[in-house]
PAMAR-391265 format. One record per residue (C-alpha): residue number from 1; residue in one letter; x, y, z. Coordinates in steps of 0.05 Angstrom, whole numbers, always signed. Example, Ala and Ser with C-alpha at 12.3 -4.5 7.8 and 13.67 -1.06 7.14 Angstrom:
BEGIN
<r><timi>1</timi><mise>A</mise><east>+246</east><north>-90</north><up>+156</up></r>
<r><timi>2</timi><mise>S</mise><east>+273</east><north>-21</north><up>+143</up></r>
This chain:
BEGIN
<r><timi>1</timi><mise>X</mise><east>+1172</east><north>-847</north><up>+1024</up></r>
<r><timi>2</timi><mise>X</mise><east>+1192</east><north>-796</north><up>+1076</up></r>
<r><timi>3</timi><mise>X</mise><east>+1147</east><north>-741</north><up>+1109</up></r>
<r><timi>4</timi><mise>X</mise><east>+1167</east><north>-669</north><up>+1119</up></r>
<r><timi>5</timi><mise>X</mise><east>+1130</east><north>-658</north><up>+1181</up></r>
<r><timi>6</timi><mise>X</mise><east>+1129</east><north>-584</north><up>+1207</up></r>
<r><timi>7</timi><mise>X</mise><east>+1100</east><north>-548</north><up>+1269</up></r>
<r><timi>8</timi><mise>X</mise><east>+1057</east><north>-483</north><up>+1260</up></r>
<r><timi>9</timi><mise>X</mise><east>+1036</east><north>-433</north><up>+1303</up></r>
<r><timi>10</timi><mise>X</mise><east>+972</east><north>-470</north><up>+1330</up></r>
<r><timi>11</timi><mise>X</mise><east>+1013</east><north>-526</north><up>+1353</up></r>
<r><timi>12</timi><mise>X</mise><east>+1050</east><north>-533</north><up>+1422</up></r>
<r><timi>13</timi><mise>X</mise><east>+1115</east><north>-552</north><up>+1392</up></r>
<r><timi>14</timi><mise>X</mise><east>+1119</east><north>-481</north><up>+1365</up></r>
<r><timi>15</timi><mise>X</mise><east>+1109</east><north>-442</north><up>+1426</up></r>
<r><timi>16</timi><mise>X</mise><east>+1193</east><north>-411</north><up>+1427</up></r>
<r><timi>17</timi><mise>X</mise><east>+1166</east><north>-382</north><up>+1356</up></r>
<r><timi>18</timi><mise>X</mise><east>+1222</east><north>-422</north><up>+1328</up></r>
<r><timi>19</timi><mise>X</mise><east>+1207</east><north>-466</north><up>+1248</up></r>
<r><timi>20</timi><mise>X</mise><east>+1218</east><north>-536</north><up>+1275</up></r>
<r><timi>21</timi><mise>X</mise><east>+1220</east><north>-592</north><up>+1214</up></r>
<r><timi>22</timi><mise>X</mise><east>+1229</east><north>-668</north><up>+1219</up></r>
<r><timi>23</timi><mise>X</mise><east>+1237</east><north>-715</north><up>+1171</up></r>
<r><timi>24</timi><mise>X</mise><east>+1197</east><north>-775</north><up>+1176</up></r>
<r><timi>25</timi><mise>X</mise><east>+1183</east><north>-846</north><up>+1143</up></r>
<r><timi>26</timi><mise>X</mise><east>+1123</east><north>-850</north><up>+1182</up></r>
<r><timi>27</timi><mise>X</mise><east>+1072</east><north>-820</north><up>+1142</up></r>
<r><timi>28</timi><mise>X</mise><east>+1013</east><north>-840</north><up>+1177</up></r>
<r><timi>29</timi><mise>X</mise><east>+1029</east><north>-806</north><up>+1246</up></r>
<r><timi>30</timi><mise>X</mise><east>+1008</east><north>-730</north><up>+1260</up></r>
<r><timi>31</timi><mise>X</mise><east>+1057</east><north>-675</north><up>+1266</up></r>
<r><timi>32</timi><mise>X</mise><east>+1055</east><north>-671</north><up>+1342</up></r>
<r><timi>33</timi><mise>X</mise><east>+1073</east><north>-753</north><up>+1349</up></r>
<r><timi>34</timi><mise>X</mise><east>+1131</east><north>-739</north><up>+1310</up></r>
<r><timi>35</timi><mise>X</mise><east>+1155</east><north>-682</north><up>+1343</up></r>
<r><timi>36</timi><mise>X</mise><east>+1138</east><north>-721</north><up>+1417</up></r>
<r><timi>37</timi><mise>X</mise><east>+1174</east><north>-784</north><up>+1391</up></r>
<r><timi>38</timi><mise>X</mise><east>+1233</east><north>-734</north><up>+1365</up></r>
<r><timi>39</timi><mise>X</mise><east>+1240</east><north>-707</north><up>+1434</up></r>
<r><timi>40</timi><mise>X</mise><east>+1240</east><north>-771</north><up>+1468</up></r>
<r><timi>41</timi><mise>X</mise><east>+1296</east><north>-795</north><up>+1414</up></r>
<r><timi>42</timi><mise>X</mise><east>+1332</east><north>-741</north><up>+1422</up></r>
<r><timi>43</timi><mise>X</mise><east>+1372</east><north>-760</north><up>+1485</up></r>
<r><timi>44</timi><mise>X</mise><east>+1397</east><north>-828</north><up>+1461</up></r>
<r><timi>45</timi><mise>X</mise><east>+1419</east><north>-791</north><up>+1402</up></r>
<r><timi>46</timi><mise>X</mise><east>+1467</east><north>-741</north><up>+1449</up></r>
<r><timi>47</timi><mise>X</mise><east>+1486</east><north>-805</north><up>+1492</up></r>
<r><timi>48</timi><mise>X</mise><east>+1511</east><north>-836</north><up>+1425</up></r>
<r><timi>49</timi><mise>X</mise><east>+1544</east><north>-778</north><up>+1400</up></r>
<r><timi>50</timi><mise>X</mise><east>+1577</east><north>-770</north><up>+1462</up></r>
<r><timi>51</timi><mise>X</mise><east>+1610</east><north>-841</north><up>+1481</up></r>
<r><timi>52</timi><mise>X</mise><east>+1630</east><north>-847</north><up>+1410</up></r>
<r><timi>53</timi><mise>X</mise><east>+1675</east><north>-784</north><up>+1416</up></r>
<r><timi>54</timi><mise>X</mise><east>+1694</east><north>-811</north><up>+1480</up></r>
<r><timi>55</timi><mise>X</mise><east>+1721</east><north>-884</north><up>+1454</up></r>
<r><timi>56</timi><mise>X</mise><east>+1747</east><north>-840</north><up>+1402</up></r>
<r><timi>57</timi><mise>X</mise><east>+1698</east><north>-866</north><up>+1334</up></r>
């Protein structure tokens, strides 16, 4: 089961006025953990992305 969390305008994760979505298999876990967890992810996922294009995968 996956969660489509989203961010609205009463929450901190909204404050550029920009939609942000994620998709989550943690249902049990409130829209701002997800985005806080997201954001914490989110450099690994760059790093990855990055030394893979470097060792040429």
């Amino acid at each position: 089961m996956m969660l489509l969390s989203c961010c609205a305008g009463k929450s901190k994760c909204l404050e550029s006025k920009v939609l942000n979505a994620f998709l989550s298999t943690y249902v049990s876990l409130e829209t701002e953990t997800i985005s806080t967890y997201y954001a914490k992810l989110w450099p690994i996922e760059i790093n990855f992305r990055q030394s893979k294009s470097n060792l040429g995968f």
